[in-house]
C-alpha positions, 0 to 999 in steps of 0.5 A: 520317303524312308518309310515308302522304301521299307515298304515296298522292300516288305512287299516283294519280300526277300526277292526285292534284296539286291544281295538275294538278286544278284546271288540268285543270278550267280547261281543261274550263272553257275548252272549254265557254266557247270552245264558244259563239264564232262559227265563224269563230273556231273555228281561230283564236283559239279553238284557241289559247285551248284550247291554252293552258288544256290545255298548264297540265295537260300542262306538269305531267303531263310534268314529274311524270312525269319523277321528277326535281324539276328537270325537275318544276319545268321543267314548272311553270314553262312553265305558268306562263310559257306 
């Protein structure tokens, strides 16, 4: 049972991670919010913003892909750190 699990997680890759999934839905979240700020915000506080929430899902992609738990552990702890 175990095993099927860990297999199917290897399949659909970093995308098949709860944490990955839910932070990629902050992230589009986070776009649609930022989209209704005033102009002269959109490359200065809005960007770093939208910076921020995308680089949750990436920081976790990066270190999924890396197949090393050290560095996957790496990229989740600049998620939460960033």
């Amino acid at each position: 049972m175990i095993e099927t699990v860990e297999q199917e997680n290897l399949q659909k890759g970093f995308r098949g991670l709860k944490a990955w999934q839910e932070s990629y839905q902050l992230a589009l979240e986070v776009y649609k919010a930022t989209e209704a700020f005033p102009m002269q915000e959109r490359f200065s506080l809005t960007l770093q913003i939208r910076k921020a929430a995308l680089s949750v899902s990436s920081n976790i992609a990066e270190g999924y892909e890396r197949r090393s738990r050290k560095e996957f552990a790496k990229g989740l702890m600049r998620s939460v750190c960033a």
